[in-house]
N, C-alpha and C positions, 0 to 999 in steps of 0.2 A: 763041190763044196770047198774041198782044196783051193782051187784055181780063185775061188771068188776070194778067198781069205788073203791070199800071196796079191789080188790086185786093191785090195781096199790096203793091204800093209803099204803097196807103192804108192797109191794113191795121198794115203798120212805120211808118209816120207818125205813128196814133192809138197806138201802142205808143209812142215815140217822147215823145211828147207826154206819155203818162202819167209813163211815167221820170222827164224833164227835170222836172215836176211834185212827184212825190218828194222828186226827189234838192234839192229846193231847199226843199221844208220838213224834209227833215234838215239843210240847211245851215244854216238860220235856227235849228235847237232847236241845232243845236254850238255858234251864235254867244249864245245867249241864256245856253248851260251855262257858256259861258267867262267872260261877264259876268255870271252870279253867283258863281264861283269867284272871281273878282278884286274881288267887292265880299266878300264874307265869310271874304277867304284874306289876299288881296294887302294890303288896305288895312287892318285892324287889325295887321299887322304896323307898317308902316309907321307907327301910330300909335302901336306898340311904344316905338318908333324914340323919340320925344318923350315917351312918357308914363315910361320908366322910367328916365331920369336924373333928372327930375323927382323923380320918389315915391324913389330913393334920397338925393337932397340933401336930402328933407326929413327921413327915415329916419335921416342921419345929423349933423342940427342938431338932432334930438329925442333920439338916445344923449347926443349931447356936452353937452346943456342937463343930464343924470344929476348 
């Protein structure tokens, strides 16, 4: 009765281990999706931010030069 308890605990250990294994390279693919979401989401916005009072000051010194 012993012996069978000591291999079912090995048994959930190497179970165990594979899991923990997994679940941490889908934690690393969430982290890698999120840091391409923020480099091809987040930050051309943000260069939005700058780039389009720019392109309208110039938009609107090139009507008023008509």
């Amino acid at each position: 009765m012993d012996q069978e308890i000591k291999q079912k605990i090995e048994k959930q250990s190497v179970k165990i281990d594979a899991i923990y294994k997994s679940v941490e390279k889908t934690r690393k693919y969430f982290q890698i999706t999120l840091w391409i979401i923020i480099l091809l989401f987040v930050l051309p916005l943000v260069a939005l931010i700058f780039i389009v009072p720019s392109f309208l000051s110039s938009y609107t010194n090139a009507l008023g030069g008509l």
